[in-house]
Each structure stands twice: as C-alpha cells, then as structure tokens.
C-alpha positions as CSV (number, residue, x, y, z in Angstrom):
1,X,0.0,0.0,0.0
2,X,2.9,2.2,-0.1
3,X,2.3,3.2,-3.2
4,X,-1.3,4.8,-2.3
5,X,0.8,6.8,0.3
6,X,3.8,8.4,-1.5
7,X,3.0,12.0,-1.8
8,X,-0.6,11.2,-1.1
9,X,-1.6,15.0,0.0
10,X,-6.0,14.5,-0.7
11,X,-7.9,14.1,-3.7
12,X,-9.1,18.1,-3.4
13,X,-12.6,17.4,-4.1
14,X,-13.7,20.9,-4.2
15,X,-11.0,21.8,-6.9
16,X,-11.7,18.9,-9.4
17,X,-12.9,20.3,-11.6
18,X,-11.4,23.5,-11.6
19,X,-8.1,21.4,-12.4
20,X,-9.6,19.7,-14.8
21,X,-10.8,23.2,-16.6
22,X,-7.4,24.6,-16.3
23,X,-6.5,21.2,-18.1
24,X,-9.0,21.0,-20.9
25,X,-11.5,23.9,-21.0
26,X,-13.3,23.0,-23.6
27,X,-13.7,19.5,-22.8
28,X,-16.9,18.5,-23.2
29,X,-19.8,17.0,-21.3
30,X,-23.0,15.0,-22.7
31,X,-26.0,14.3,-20.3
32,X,-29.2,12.4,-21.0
33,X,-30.5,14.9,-19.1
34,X,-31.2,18.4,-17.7
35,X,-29.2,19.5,-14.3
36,X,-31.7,20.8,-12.0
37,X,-30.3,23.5,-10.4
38,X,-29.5,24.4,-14.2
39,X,-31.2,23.9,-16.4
40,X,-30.1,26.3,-19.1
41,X,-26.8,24.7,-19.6
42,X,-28.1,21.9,-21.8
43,X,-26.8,18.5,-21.9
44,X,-23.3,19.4,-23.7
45,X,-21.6,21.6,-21.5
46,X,-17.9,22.3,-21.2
47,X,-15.9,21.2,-18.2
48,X,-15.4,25.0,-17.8
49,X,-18.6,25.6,-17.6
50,X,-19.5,23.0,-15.0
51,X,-16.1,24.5,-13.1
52,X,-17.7,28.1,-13.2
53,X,-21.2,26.3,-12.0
54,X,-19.3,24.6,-9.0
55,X,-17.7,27.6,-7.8
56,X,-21.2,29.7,-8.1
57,X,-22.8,27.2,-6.0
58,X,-20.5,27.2,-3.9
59,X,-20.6,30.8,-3.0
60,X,-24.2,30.6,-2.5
61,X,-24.0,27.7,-0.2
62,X,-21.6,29.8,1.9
63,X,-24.2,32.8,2.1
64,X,-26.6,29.9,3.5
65,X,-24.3,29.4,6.1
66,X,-22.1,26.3,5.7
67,X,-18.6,27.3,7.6
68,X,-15.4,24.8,7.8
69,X,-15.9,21.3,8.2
70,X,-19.7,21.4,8.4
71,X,-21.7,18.3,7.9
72,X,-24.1,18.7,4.7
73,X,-26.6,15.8,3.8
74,X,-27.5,15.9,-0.1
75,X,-30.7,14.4,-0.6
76,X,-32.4,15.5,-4.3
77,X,-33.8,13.9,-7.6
78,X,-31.1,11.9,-9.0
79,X,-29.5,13.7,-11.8
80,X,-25.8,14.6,-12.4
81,X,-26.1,17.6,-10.4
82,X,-25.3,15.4,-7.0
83,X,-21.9,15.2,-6.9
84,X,-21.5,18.7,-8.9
85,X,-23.1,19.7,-5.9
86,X,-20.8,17.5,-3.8
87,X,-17.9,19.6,-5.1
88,X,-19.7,22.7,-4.4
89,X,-19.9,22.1,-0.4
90,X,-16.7,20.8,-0.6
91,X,-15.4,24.1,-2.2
92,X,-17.4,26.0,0.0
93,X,-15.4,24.2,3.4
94,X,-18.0,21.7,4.1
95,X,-18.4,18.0,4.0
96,X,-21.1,16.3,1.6
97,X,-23.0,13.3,3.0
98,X,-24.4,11.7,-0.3
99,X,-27.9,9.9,0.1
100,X,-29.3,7.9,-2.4
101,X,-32.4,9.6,-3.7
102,X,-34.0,6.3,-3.9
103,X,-33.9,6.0,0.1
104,X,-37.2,6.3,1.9
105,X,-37.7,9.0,3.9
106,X,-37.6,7.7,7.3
107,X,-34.4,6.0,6.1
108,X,-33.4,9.6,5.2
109,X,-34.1,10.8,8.8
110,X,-32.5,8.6,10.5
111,X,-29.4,9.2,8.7
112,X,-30.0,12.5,8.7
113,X,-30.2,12.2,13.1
114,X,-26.5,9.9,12.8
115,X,-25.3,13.1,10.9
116,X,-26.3,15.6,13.2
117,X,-25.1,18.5,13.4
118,X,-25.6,18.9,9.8
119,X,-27.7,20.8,7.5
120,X,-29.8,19.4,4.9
121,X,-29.7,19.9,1.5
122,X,-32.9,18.9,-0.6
123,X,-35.4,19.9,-3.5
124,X,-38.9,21.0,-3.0
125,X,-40.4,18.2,-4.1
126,X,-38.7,16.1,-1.8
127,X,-38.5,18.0,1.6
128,X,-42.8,18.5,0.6
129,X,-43.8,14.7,-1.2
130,X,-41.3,12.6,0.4
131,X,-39.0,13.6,3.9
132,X,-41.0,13.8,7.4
133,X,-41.6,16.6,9.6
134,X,-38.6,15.5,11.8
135,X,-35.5,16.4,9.3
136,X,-36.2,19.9,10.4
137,X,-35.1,19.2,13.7
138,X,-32.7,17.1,13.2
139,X,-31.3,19.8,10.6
140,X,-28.8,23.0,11.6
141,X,-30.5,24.6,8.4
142,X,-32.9,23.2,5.3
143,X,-31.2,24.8,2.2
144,X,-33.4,23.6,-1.6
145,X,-31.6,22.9,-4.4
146,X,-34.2,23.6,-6.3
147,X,-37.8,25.2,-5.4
148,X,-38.9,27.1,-2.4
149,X,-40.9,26.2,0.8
150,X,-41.7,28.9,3.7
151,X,-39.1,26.7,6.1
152,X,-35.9,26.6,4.0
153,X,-33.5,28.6,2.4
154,X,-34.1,28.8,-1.5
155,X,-30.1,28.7,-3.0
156,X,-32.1,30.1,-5.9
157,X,-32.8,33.1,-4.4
158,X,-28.8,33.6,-3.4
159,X,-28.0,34.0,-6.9
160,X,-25.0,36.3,-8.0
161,X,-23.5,35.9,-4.7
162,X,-20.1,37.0,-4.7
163,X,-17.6,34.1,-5.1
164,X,-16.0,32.7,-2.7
165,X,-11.8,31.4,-2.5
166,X,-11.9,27.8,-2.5
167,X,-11.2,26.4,1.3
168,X,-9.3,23.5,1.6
169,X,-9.8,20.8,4.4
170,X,-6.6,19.2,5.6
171,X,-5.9,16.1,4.1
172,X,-6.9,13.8,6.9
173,X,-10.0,15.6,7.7
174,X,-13.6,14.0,7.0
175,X,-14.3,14.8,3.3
176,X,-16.8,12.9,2.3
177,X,-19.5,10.3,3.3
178,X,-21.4,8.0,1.3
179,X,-23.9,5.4,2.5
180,X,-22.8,1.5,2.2
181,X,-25.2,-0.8,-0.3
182,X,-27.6,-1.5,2.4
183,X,-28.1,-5.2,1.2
184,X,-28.6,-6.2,4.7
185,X,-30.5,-3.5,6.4
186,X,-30.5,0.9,7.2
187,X,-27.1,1.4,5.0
188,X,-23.9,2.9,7.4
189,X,-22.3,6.0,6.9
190,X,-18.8,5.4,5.4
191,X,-16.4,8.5,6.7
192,X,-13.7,9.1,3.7
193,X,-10.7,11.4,4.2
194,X,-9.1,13.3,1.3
195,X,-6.1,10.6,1.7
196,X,-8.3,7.9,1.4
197,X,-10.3,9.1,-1.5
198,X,-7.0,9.9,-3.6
199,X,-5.6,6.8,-2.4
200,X,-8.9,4.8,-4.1
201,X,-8.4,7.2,-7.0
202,X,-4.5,5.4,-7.6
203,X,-5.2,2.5,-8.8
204,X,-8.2,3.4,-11.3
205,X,-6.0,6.3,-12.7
206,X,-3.1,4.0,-13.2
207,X,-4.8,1.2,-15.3
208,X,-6.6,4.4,-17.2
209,X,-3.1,5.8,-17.6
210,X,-2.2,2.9,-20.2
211,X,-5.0,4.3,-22.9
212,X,-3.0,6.1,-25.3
213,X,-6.5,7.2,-27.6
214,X,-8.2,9.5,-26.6
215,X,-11.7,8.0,-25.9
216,X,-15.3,8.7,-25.1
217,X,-16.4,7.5,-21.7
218,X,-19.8,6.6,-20.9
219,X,-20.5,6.2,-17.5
220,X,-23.8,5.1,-15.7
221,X,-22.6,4.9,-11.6
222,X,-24.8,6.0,-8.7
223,X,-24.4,9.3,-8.4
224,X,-23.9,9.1,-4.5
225,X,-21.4,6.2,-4.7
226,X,-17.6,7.3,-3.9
227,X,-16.7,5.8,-7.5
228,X,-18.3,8.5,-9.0
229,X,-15.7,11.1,-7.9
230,X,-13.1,9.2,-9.2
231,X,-14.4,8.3,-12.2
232,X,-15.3,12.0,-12.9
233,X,-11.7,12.5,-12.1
234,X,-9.9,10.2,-14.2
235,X,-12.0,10.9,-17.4
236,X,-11.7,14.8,-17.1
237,X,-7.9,14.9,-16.1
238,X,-7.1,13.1,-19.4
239,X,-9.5,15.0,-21.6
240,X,-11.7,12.3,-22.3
241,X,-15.2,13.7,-23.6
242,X,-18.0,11.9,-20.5
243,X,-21.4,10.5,-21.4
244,X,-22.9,10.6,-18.4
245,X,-26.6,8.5,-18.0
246,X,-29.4,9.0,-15.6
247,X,-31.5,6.2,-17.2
248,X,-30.2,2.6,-18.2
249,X,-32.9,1.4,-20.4
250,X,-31.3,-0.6,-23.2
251,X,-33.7,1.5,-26.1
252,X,-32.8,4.7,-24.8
253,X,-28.5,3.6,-24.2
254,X,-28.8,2.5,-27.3
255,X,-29.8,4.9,-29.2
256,X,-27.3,7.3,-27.2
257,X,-24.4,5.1,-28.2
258,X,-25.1,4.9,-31.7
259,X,-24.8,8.2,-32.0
260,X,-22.1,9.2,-29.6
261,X,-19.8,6.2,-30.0
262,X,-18.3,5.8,-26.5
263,X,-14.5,4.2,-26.3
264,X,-15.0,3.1,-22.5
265,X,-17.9,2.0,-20.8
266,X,-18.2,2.4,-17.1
267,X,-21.2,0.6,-15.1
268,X,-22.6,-1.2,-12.6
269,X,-22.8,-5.2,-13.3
270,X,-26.8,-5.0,-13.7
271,X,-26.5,-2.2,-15.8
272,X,-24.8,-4.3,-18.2
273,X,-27.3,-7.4,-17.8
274,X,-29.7,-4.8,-19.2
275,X,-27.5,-3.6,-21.5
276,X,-26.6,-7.6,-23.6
277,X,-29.5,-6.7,-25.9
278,X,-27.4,-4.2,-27.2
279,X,-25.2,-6.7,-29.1
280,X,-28.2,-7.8,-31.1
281,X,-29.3,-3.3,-32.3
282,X,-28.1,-3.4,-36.2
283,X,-27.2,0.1,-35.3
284,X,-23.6,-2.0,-33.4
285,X,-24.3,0.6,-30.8
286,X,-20.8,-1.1,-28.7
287,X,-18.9,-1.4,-31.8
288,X,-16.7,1.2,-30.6
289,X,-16.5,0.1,-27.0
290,X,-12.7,-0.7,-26.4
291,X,-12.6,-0.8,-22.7
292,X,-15.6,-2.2,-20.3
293,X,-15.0,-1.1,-16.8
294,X,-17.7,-3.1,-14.2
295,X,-16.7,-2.1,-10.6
296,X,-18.8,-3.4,-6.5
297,X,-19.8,-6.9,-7.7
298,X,-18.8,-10.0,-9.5
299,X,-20.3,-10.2,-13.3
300,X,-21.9,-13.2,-15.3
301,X,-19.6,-14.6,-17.7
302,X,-22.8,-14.4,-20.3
303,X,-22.6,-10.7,-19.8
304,X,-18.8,-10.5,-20.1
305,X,-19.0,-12.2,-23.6
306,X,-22.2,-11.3,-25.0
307,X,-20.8,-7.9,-24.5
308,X,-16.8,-8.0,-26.0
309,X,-18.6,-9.9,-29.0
310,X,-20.5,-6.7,-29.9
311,X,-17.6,-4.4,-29.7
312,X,-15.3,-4.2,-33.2
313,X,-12.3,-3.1,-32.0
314,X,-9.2,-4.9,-32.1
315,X,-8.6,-6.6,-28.5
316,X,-11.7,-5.6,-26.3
317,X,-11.0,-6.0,-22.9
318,X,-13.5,-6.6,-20.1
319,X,-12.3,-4.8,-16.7
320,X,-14.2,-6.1,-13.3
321,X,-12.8,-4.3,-10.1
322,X,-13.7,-6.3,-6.9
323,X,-14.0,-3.8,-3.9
324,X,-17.3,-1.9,-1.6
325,X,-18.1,1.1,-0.6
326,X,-15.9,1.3,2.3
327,X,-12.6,0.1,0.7
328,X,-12.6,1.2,-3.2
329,X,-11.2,-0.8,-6.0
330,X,-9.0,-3.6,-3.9
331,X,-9.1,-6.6,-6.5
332,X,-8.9,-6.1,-10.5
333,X,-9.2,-8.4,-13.2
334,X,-9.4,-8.8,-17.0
335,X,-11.2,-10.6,-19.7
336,X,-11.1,-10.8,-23.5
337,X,-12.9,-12.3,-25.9
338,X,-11.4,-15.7,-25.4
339,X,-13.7,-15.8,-22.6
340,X,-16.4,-18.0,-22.5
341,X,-20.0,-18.1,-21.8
342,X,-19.4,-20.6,-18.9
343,X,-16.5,-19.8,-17.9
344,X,-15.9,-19.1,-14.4
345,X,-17.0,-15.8,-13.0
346,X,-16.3,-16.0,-9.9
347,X,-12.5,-15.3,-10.3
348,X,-12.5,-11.8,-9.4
349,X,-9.0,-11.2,-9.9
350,X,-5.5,-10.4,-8.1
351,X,-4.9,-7.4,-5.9
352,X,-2.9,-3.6,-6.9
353,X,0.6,-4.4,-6.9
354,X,1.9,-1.7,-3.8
355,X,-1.5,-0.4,-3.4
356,X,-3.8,-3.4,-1.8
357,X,-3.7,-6.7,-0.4
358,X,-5.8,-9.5,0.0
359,X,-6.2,-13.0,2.1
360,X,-8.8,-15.5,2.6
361,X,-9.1,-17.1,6.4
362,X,-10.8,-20.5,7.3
363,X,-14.3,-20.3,8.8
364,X,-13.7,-23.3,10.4
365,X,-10.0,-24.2,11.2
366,X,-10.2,-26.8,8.2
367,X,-8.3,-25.4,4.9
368,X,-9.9,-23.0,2.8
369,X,-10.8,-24.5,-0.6
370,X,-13.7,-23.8,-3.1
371,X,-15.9,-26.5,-1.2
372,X,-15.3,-24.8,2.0
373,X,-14.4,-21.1,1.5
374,X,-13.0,-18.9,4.1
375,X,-13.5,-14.6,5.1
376,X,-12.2,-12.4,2.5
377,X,-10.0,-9.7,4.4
378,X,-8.5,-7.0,2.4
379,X,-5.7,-3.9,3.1
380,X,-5.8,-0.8,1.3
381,X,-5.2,2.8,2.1
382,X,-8.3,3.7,0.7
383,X,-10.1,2.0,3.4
384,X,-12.8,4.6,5.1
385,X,-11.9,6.0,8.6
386,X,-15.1,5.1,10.8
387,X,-19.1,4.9,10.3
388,X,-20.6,8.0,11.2
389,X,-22.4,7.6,14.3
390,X,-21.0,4.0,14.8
391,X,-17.9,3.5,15.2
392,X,-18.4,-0.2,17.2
393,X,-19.9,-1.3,13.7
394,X,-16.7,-0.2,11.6
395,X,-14.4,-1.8,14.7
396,X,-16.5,-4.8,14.3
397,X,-15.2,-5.2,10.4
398,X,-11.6,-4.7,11.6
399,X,-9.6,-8.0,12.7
400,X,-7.2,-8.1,15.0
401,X,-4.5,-7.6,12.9
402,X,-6.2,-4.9,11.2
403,X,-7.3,-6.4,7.9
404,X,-10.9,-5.4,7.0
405,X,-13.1,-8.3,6.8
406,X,-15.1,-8.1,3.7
407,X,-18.7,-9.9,4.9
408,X,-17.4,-11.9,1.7
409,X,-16.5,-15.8,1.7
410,X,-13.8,-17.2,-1.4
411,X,-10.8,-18.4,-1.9
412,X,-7.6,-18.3,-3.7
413,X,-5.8,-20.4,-6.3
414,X,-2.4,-21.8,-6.8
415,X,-1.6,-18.3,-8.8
416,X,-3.2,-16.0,-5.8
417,X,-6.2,-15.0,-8.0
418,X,-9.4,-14.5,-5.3
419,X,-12.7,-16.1,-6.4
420,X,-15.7,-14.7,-5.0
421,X,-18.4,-17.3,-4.2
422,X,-20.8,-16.0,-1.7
423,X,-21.7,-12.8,1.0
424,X,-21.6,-14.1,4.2
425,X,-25.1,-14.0,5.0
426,X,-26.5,-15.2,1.6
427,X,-24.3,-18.6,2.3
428,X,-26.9,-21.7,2.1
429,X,-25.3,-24.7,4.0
430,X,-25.0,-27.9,2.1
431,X,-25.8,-25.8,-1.4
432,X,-22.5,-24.4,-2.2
433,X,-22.3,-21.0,-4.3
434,X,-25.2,-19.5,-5.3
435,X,-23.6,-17.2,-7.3
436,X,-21.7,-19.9,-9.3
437,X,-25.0,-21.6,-9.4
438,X,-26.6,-18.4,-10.9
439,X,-23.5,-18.2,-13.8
440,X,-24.3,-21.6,-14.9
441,X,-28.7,-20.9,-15.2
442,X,-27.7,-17.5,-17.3
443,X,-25.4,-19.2,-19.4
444,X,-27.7,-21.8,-20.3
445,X,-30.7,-20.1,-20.2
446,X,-30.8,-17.0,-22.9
447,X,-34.3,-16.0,-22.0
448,X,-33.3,-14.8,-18.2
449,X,-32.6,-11.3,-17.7
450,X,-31.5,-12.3,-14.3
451,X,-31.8,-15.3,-11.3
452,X,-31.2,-14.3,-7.4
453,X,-31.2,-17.6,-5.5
454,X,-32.0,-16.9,-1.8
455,X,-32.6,-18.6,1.1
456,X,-36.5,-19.9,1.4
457,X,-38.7,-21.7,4.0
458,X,-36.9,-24.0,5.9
459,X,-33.5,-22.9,4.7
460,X,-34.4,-24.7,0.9
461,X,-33.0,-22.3,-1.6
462,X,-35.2,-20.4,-4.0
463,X,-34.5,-19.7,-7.4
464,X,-36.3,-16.2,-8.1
465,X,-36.0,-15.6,-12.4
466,X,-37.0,-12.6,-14.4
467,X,-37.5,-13.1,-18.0
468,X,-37.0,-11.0,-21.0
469,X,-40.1,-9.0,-21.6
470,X,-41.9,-11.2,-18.8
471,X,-42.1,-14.2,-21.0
472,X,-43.2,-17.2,-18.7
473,X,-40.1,-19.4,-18.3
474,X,-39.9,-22.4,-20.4
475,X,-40.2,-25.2,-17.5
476,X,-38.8,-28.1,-19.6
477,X,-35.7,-25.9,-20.2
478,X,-35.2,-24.8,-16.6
479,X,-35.6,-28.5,-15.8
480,X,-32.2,-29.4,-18.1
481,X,-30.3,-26.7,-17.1
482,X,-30.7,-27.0,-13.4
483,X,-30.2,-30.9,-13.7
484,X,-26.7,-30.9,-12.7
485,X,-27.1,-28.5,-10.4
486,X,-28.1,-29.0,-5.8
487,X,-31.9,-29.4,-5.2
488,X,-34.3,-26.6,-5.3
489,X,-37.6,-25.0,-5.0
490,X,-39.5,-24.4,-7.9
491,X,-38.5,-21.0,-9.5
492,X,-40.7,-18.4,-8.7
493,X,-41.1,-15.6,-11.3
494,X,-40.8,-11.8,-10.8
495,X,-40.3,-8.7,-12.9
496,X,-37.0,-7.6,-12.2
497,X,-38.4,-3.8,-11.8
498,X,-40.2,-5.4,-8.9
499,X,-36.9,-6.9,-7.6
500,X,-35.6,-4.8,-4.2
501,X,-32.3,-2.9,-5.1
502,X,-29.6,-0.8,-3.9
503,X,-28.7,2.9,-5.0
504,X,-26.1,0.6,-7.2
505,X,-28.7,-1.7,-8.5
506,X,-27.3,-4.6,-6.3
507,X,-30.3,-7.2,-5.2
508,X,-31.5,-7.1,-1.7
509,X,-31.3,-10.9,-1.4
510,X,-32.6,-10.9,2.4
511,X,-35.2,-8.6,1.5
512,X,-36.2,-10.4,-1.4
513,X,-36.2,-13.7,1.4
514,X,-38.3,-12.2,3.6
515,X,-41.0,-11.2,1.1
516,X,-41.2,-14.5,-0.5
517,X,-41.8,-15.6,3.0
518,X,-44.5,-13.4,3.3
C-alpha cells in the first residue's frame, strides 16, 4: 500500500474540476439529461462551464451558512447535479453526505439524526412529497436545491452571490460520506478522508493511464457512490469527452451510443445485464467500445461475452474491479474475448501491486478450498476511517491484525487469483455457491434477464428468475439446465423492476427472502 501513500496529499474534491478546466477547457460534457439547479446549460456543456457552475454554487451555499468542516446531507432527484453539488460544499469548506435519492424518507431521517449537526440539503419536491416533519429538527439549516418552501433557504434566491476562495480541508480531515449498499438492512455511513479518496483514485488512474487514444467514456454509476468522484476525475484529467446517464434502459443507451460512439464503458454489473441486448441493435451501438470497466460486484460470464462480441475493436478488454463502498477498488481483473459463456465468474481477480492486499481465512479451522471457503480480508489505504455515528460497527469489520473483513466468503488459487463465491449472510449450508449456481442458469438459459437464489422456507433455496419481456419461463428448459445443479424449490417468477435494489442496482437478497416468505 505504499504506493497509495507516496505523496498522497488529498484528492481536493472541491477543486476537481477547476483542475480539470485549467486542463482541458473546452472539454466536453454529454447528459441524457437536464441538471436541475440548471437547467439552461443543456446537456453538452464544457468542463469550464460546469467549473464556473461549481464555484457559483459554492458561494451561494456559503451565504446559506455552511462554515469549515460542516456536515451537509444531499438528498435531491437523482440527476448529475449530485456530486456537482458535492464539489460545491466541498469548495465552500464543508463536507457532503451523499444519500441515495431512492432512500425512503424515514431512512433519510434517520441518517440525517447519525449526521447531526448537519444541514440538509434537498429539492422541493422532496423536503414536501417525500421527507417527514422530523429532518427539520434534526437539521442545523434546510437549504433547496431547487424550489422554495416557507421553512428553507431557496439557493435560488442567493444568486450572483459574490464568489468565494476555495477552502481546503486538511488532508486527513472528514471529506466525504457515502452510504454502504444496504443489502442487509439501514445502510452505514462510510467516513472518507481526502487521503483515502485519492488513495482509491490510484489505482483506477493507473490502469486508465495505459489508454493512449483518446476515448469517449460513458459512464452510468450511482451518483452518491464514492466511484463516481473518481471516475469524474480520471475521465476529465485526461480530456476524455464523459457520457454521463441518468437512465439505463437498453432502447434509450442504445440509441445514445449509436450516435455518440463511447471508447470506454463504465457501469454497474446489472446495468450491463440490461444492456446484452445491445449486441443484437443493427445500429452495433458497442462497436466502438474498447474498454468495459464493471466495478462493487462480480459479473456473469454471459454478460462478459455477450458484451466483448459486440464491440469491433481490435482486442476488447473486459475490466471487473472487486471492492465496496468502504474500501474502493481492492481486487482487479481482465477478460477478452477468449472468454467464454461458462467460464468461471467468480475469479474476481488479483490485488494492486503496492496499493492493496488480500487474504482469505478459514471459517472453520479446516483449509480453505472452493468446497469450504473462508472470510475475504483486504488492506488498502483507501479504506474509510469510521461509520458516522457508529464506530463499534466499523471496529467490528476490523480483525485483529487490522485487515478489513469483507462480509465476503472465497478463496484463492495456486496463482493467488481470489474467487468470489458467496456474502456471508447469503451462504446456504449444504448448497455451495449460489452465485456460481446463478452463472451456470444464465449461461444456459438465454431468456433470463437475471436469477437471485435466496434462502427460502426451511432454509431450501429459492430460485427467483426474471425473463425477458416477462415471458413465462420455459419449465422443460429450466428442468435441463438445473439438472446438474443442488436441489431446489421451484422458481418463482418476478419482474426484475419489482426486484428490491440498492442505490447501485445490487439485489436485496434478504429482502427479497423475507418477502417470498411473506
């Protein structure tokens, strides 16, 4: 990890994109959609102009009243402005605490109450539709991105404020917090320093560093998720021109990417489920796609080469980054077109040379191996510094000597490459991997858009399948290609917009338990 620590002095998150600007002015910037708090810009916009936006937001949130080293929880629509806005109270001396605008709004108050003091930073429609009465005392102030309402502060009405000089947090000072998945419950409150965000940034920045072309990069990432600053980052301190999308859908990306022709792809893993029709558009909307960059789970293997198939260029790779909210990237891997349908996707990859680490412990004193896998620690220097509010939970993830346990169970091979097999809770004793079990259905079974196998009645596992366009599921086919496979329950068909899901599009597999139980 000493490489994440030479001359590590913060990632600067309120200057990004004034560096960037200085950079390449004229960069440009394509949205599928409007900003909120401005509208007028367009969906092409310079990176000057989103540096000039920044710093004007910034002076108005320091006319609301955010001071040095201020909390400042940023709840709104989703939309790109989230982590422009992120840079704003970071340029202003505060700290943004991102929440996923898909949370509900209990979920937002209590996070809201672990972030106290803090002041809250919302849209109309949101503090009036969808927050309860309580955020407003819970809140040091109620500031609206957008709209008005009689108990907050309008930023609109703070226009032409006079700017502000940037203020800069020292490096090991709170600069950020984003929420974990919440796969298992309320999500905690990850604390990141600027240290610990530049020292995530490293390793991303130094794979990115070998593309000599200058390439398009589309990128579809939760806009609350720490990978979105760095990805931001890398793109706009190269040049690259950024496609940045609000909406997945396969018709609308596709039609995007036909026209804009993106080199590198950046997404989440379901994201690119969705997006494996796009192979079959005659428009070749990947053909283009040189460099696929999946980062916080494991892929299918279909995906992986359904995917590198539709590209034309010379050499696709496939680039899956194992890691979570609280550690960033520790674990990379690649794949080409050699890769097969069924090959095995739970190899996740090997750690950053110099910047992260890896082991796998037994569960039970017996050797690790893939029929009894062990805890997945990991080192990095990117690691987040505490939860916010609950610090016994974070200690709880820290071993004894101090590797940070994962929640994960794997193992390694003969050539240290980790495979990922389960999460810890999601194991089903005497099953083996669900998730290797889920590979081999969506290989052989074109027709599923996805398969979640949780834990049923009785402890029997339950296949749960989604279809494409909600066709039923052919039985006699699910029959053969779950012959080989451990005993089941019937599969029990959903649609996968019904399927519960992270701010990252992960699957709430105990949530999804609990209401097949009910």
């Amino acid at each position: 990890m000493f490489l994440q620590r030479i001359g590590n002095k913060g990632i600067g998150l309120g200057t990004i994109l004034e560096r960037a600007a200085a950079r390449h002015p004229a960069n440009l910037v394509a949205l599928d959609h409007d900003l909120d708090i401005a509208p007028g810009l367009g969906r092409r916009v310079t990176v000057a102009e989103l540096a000039d936006l920044v710093d004007d937001f910034a002076s108005r949130l320091a006319a609301a009243g955010v001071r040095f080293g201020e909390r400042v929880v940023l709840h709104k629509g989703d939309g790109f402005d989230i982590p422009l806005l992120a840079f704003a109270i970071a340029r202003a001396g505060g700290v943004p605490v991102l929440l996923s605008p898909q949370l509900d709004g209990a979920s937002v108050a209590e996070l809201l109450r672990r972030a106290t003091p803090a002041h809250l930073l919302t849209d109309q429609t949101k503090l009036e539709q969808e927050l309860p009465d309580t955020v407003h005392e819970y809140a040091t102030s109620v500031l609206l991105a957008t709209g008005h309402h009689p108990d907050a502060t309008a930023l609109a009405d703070l226009a032409g404020t006079a700017r502000v000089a940037p203020v800069a947090l020292p490096t090991d000072h709170p600069a950020l917090v984003t929420h974990t998945s919440g796969t298992t419950g309320l999500p905690k409150l990850a604390v990141h320093t600027g240290r610990t965000l530049e020292a995530r940034y490293r390793p991303q920045a130094g794979a990115v560093a070998l593309v000599r072309r200058r390439e398009t990069v589309a990128m579809h990432v939760s806009f609350v998720h720490s990978r979105v600053i760095s990805a931001i980052a890398i793109s706009l301190y190269r040049g690259f021109p950024l496609l940045v999308l609000k909406d997945s859908a396969p018709r609308h990306t596709a039609d995007l990417f036909a026209r804009l022709r993106p080199g590198i792809l950046e997404a989440h893993p379901n994201s690119f489920m969705e997006w494996e029709e796009l192979a079959d558009d005659p428009r070749a909307p990947l053909a283009q796609v040189k460099y696929f960059s999946s980062t916080f789970d494991a892929i299918h293997p279909r995906t992986v080469h359904r995917l590198l198939h539709a590209s034309r260029r010379r050499a696709p790779l496939f680039v899956q980054l194992y890691g979570q909210s609280e550690t960033g990237p520790v674990v990379a891997s690649a794949f080409t077109r050699r890769q097969t349908a069924d090959a095995n996707g739970r190899r996740v990859g090997i750690p950053f040379p110099g910047m992260t680490d890896v082991r796998v412990v037994s569960r039970d004193g017996r050797p690790v191996t893939p029929d009894n896998p062990g805890f997945i620690d990991v080192r990095s220097g990117g690691r987040a510094v505490t939860f916010l509010d609950e610090p016994e939970r974070y200690a709880k993830q820290l071993t004894a000597d101090g590797w940070w346990r994962m929640g994960d169970v794997g193992y390694r091979d003969r050539l240290g490459r980790l495979y990922l097999l389960d999460r810890e809770v999601d194991v089903i004793d005497g099953f083996g991997s669900t998730l290797t079990a889920e590979d081999t259905l969506l290989a052989k079974l074109p027709e599923l858009t996805e398969v979640i196998i949780v834990r049923g009645p009785q402890g029997r596992p339950v296949p749960v399948v989604c279809t494409r366009q909600d066709r039923p599921l052919d039985r006699a086919a699910w029959q053969a290609a779950a012959a080989g496979l451990p005993d089941m329950a019937e599969p029990v068909q959903w649609r996968v917009e019904d399927l519960p899901q992270t701010a990252t599009t992960k699957i709430k597999r105990l949530e999804l338990g609990r209401l097949l139980a009910g």
